[in-house]
N, C-alpha and C positions, 0 to 999 in steps of 0.2 A: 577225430577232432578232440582237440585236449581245454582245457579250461580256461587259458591265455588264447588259445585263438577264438576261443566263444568270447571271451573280451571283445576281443577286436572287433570282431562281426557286433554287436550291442552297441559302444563307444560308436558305430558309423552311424546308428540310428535308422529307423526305417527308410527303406525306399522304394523303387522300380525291383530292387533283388533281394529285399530284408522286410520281413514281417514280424513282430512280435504277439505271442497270446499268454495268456496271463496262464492259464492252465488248459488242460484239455478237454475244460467243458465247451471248449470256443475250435472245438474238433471240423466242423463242419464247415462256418467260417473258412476256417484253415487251408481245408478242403478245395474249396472255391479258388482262393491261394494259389496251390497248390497249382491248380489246373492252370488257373493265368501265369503263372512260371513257365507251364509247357510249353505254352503258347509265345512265350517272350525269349530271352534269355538265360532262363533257371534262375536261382539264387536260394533264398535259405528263409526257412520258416521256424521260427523259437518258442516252444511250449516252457514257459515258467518266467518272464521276462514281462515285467511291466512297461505301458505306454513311456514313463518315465524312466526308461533305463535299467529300471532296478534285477537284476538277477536275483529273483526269491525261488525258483523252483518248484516242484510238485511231490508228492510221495507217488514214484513208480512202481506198478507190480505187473505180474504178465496179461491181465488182462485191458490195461490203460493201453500196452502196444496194439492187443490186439483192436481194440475201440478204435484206435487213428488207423490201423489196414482196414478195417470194414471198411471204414468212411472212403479212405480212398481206392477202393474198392468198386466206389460209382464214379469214378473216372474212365471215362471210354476215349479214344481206344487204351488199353491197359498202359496203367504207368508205375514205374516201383521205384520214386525216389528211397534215397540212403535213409533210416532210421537211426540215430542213434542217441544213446544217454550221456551223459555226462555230471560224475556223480558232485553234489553240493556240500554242503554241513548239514548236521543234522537229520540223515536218512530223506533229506532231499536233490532232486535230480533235475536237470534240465534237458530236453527231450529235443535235437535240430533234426529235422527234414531237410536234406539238401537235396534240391530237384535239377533236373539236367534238360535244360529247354533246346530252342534253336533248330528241332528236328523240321519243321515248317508244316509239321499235321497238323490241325485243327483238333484239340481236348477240349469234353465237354463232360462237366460235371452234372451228374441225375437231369442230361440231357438240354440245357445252358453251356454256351461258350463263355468262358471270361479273360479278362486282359488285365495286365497290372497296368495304373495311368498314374505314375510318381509312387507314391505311397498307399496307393488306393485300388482295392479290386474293384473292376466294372463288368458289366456283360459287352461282350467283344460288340459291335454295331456290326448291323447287318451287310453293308458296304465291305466292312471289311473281313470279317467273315467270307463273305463268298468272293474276294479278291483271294483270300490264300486256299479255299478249296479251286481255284483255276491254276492258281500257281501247282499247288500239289497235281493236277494232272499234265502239267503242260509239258514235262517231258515226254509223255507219249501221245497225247493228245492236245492237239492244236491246232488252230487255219490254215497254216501254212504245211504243214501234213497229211490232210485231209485229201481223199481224191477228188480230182477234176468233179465239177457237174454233168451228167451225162449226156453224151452228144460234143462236148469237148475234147480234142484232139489235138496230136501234134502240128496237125495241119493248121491248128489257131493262133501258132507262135511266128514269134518273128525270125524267121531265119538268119538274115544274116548278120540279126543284131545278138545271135549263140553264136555265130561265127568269131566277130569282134571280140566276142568276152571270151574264146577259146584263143583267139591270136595273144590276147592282152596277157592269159593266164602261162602262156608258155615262156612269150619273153622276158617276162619277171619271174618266173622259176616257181610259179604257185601251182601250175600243171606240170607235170612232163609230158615231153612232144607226142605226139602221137599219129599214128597214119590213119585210123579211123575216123576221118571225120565227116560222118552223117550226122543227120542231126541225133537221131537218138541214142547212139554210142555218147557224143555229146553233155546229154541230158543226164543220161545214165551214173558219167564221170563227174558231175556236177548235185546225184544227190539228188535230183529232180523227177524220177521215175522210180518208182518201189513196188516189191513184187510187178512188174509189169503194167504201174497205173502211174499213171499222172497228175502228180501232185499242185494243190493250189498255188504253190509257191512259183511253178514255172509258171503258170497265168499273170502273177505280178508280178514278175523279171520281165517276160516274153510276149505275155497277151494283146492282142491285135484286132481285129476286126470289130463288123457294126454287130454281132452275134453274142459277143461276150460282154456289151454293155447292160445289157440287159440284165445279165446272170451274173457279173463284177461290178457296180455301180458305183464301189467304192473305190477303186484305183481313177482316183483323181489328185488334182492340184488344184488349187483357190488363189489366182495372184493378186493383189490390190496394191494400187497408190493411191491413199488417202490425201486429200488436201485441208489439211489440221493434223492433229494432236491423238486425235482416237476415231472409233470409230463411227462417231455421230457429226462427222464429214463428210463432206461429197467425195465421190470418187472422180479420179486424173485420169484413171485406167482401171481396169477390172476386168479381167480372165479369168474364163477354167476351160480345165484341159481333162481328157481321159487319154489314156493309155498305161503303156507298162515301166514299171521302175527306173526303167534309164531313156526313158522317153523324156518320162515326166522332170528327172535330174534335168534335163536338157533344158527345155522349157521354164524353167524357174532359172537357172541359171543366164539365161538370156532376158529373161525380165529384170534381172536384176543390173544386169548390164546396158539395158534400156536407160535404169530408173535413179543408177544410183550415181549422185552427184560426184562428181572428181576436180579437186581441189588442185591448184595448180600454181607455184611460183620459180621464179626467173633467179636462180642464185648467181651471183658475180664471179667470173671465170669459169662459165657452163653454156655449152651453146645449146645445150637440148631444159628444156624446161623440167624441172620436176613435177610429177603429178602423182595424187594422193587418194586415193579413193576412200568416200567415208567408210565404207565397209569394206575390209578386205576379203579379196575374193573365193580366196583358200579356205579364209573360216565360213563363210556360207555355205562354200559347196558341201563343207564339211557335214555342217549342223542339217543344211538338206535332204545330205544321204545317210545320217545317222535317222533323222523323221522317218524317212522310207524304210527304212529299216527297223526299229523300235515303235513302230506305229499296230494299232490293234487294228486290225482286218477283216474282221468279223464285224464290225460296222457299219449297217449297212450305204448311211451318208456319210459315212469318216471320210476325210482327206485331208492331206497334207496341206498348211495353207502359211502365204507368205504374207504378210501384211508391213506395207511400209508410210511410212507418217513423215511429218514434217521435222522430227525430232526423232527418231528409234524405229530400230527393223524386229518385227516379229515373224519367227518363225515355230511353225504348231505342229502338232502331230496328233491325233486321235489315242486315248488311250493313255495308262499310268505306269509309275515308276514302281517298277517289280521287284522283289528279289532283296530286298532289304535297301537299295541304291535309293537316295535322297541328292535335293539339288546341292546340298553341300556337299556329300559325296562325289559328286561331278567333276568340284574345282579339284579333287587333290586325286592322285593314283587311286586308283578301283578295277577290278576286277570286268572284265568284258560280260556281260549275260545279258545278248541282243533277244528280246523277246520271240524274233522270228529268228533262229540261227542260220536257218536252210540260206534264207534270203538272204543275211548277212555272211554269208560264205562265199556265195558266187559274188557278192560286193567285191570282198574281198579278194577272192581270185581275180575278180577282173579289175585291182587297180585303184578303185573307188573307196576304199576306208583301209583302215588299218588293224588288227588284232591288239587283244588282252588291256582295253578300256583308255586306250590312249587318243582315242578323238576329241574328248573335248580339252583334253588337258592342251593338243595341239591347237587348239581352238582359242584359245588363250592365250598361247605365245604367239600367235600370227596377230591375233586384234596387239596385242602388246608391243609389237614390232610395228604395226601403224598406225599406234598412237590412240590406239581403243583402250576406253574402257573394258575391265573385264565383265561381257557377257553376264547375265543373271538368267539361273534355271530356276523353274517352279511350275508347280502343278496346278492347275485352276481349271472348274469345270469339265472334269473328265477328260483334260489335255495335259499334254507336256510345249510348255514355252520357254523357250531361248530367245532373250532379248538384248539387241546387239546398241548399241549408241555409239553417234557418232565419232571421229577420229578427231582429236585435238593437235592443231598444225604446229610446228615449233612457232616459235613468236618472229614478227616479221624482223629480218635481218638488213643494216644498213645498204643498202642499194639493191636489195630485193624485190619487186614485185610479188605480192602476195596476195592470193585468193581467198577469204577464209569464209567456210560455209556458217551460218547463224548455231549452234550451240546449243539448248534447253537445259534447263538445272535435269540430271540424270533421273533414268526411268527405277529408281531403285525400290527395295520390298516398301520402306516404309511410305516413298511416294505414291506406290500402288496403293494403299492403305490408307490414304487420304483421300485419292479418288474414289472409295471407295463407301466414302461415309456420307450419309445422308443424315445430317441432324446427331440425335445423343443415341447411340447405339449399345447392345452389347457386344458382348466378345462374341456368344454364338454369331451374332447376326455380321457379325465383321468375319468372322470366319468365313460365314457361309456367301457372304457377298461376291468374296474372293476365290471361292471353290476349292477351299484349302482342305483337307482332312485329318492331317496331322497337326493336333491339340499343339505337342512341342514346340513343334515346328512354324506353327505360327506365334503362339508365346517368343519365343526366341527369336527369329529372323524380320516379324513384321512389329508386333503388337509391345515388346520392349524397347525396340528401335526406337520406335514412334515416342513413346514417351521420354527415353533418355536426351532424343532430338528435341526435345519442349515443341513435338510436332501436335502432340494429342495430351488431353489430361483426362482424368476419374473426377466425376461427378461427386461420389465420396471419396474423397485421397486417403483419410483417415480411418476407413475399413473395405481395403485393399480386395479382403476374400466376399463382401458383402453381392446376398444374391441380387440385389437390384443396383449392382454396381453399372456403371453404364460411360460409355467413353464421348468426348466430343473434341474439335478440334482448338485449338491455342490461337491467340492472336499471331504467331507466328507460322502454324500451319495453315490457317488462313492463306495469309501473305504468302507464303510459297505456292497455297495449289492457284491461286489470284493471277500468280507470276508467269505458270504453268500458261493459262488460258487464255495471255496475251497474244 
């Protein structure tokens, strides 16, 4: 690094990947730094560089290097970002660390985890912490990997629903043909059997009988029609179901075809009626069998659950978003990393999704094509939710008959965020209402929204950072959640 690109790096100012210390007696500091870089995205830490910009430098000699290797020296597991000098005026120097994050191990400094949050080193929270010690084993260890419970056999699967997902997989070219077909040649071809065991993952494709409810509790479904708005409504209808992965697809997909209203007009010069369903069907199945797929399993009440309202469809899944993937990452191309792969293979082979992260983006053109809103993802309460609203009709045409189902102002972040306030709040307590864990991420998506919307104001407006700062809603977010409850 030369003296014009330490500019530049200074000139951006601290942030999530820039640190400044004035000298190296702020070594340990640094340190700490350092390690929440591991942990993050890398970036670059400046010995001789005041809070104010200023590059004033240090006098360097070999034992000031060696003082910053000790120090990060209590970094575990070992880490050796770049060292280097860069000389000043006057027999002074400036010292950049540049660290290379990203690798997803968990660093801990003299046995502390730390995380950069903006500008700011924090100790990592324990939440998430041990969300990326499961991520860092989950390639070899995982529930869907895991063998059968014992006394569990092939005799516990459903046969001829391997059969189907074998025919499906040939005539769309995701199997090749084959004359073997027992079941556990089958199985075997599918990834389902290793060394010679039988893996959890054919129990939630496969699993069948009154024996394995016992020992799988969690391969279920949740269906609900609420009659309101949320869920302190009565229920119209209320199912659950057990069984195996394409059971349970089956079942929610017929509830929904039960439940969901279809909209219907008479266009002039058409003998057959147009009909509109509030929710397209293609995106359900979708968002369905992505739940069953992306869903944590190792819970032992988790299930998949569908809830639909008088105004918006929710569909849940047990379990969070991995792998660096956020609900904005959802709307635009992203990369496939289904948390269960095995399970998400045989989806695949048989029909049921698609590879390389193009479900929900599909998900989005189908609602868009009838007349949906786009879909909202977000994590709340140790789930993932897709929240579908309804399909807005073209507007009635002269000599048309037209049906148009009633509407609600949209289920979006910041009107989540008003349901969610009781009285003057802080931002912890609004976070945590919502079951958000991501600081940014609710900053951005919900808690800015809301204010640019004159939906919520600051109790102090005029000290923005203050700790007894505390939110409440506006005569205007009133009036909308009012609207809401009509």
């Amino acid at each position: 690094m030369n003296f014009e690109e330490l500019q530049n790096i200074v000139a951006g100012g601290e942030g999530e990947q820039v640190e400044f210390k004035t000298s190296t007696g702020q070594r340990t500091s640094a340190a700490k730094t350092v390690c929440a870089m591991l942990n993050g995205l890398g970036g670059f830490v400046v010995f001789g560089v005041t809070d104010k910009r200023e590059i004033v430098g240090q006098q360097v000699v070999a034992k000031t290097l060696e003082d910053i290797a000790a120090e990060l020296r209590r970094i575990e597991p070992p880490a050796f970002p770049d060292i280097e000098t860069i000389s000043l005026k006057k027999d002074m120097s400036a010292i950049v660390l540049t660290v290379h994050g990203g690798s997803g191990v968990p660093y801990a400094f003299n046995g502390r985890v730390y995380l950069r949050y903006g500008p700011t080193t924090i100790v990592m929270p324990r939440d998430e912490y041990e969300r990326r010690l499961v991520e860092q084993l989950h390639a070899t260890r995982r529930w869907e990997n895991e063998p059968v419970a014992d006394g569990v056999s092939i005799k516990d699967l459903d046969v001829e629903e391997i059969q189907i997902t074998l025919d499906n997989a040939i005539r769309l070219g995701r199997l090749e043909a084959t004359d073997r077909r027992d079941t556990a040649s089958i199985l075997h071809g599918l990834e389902l059997i290793r060394e010679g065991k039988l893996l959890n993952a054919a129990i939630a494709l496969y699993g069948k009988g009154n024996q394995l409810k016992t020992l799988y509790p969690q391969m279920g479904v949740r269906l609900a029609r609420f009659r309101g708005k949320n869920r302190l409504s009565d229920f119209a209808d209320n199912r659950q179901y057990w069984g195996h992965a394409f059971a349970l697809l089956r079942r929610a997909e017929s509830f929904l075809m039960d439940h969901v209203p279809i909209a219907g007009r008479v266009v002039p010069g058409k003998m057959i009626r147009e009909d509109q369903p509030w929710y397209p069907p293609r995106a359900t199945r979708e968002a369905l069998a992505n739940a069953l797929c992306h869903r944590d399993y190792i819970i032992p009440g988790g299930a998949v659950a569908v809830a639909m309202y008088d105004d918006h469809l929710e569909i849940t899944n047990p379990g969070a978003l991995h792998f660096g993937i956020t609900p904005e990452k959802l709307t635009k191309p992203h990369e496939s990393k289904p948390w269960n792969p095995i399970i998400a293979n045989v989806f695949y082979r048989a029909g049921i999704i698609e590879r390389w992260g193009s479900g929900t983006l599909n998900i989005i053109d189908w609602c868009t094509e009838n007349g949906n809103p786009i879909p909202a993802w977000q994590e709340q309460a140790g789930s993932v939710y897709v929240t579908f609203l309804p399909a807005a009709l073209p507007a009635t045409q002269r000599g048309a008959e037209q049906v148009t189902p009633e509407v609600t102002p949209e289920v979006t972040p910041e009107v989540r965020l008003l349901m969610a306030m009781t009285g003057e709040m802080t931002r912890q307590e609004l976070q945590k209402n919502l079951g958000l864990k991501d600081d940014e991420h609710f900053r951005r998506t919900y808690l800015l929204k809301a204010i640019e919307g004159g939906l919520i104001e600051m109790t102090i407006p005029d000290k923005p950072r203050s700790s007894k700062q505390r939110y409440r809603l506006t005569k205007k977010g009133r009036k909308m959640l009012k609207g809401r409850e009509k």
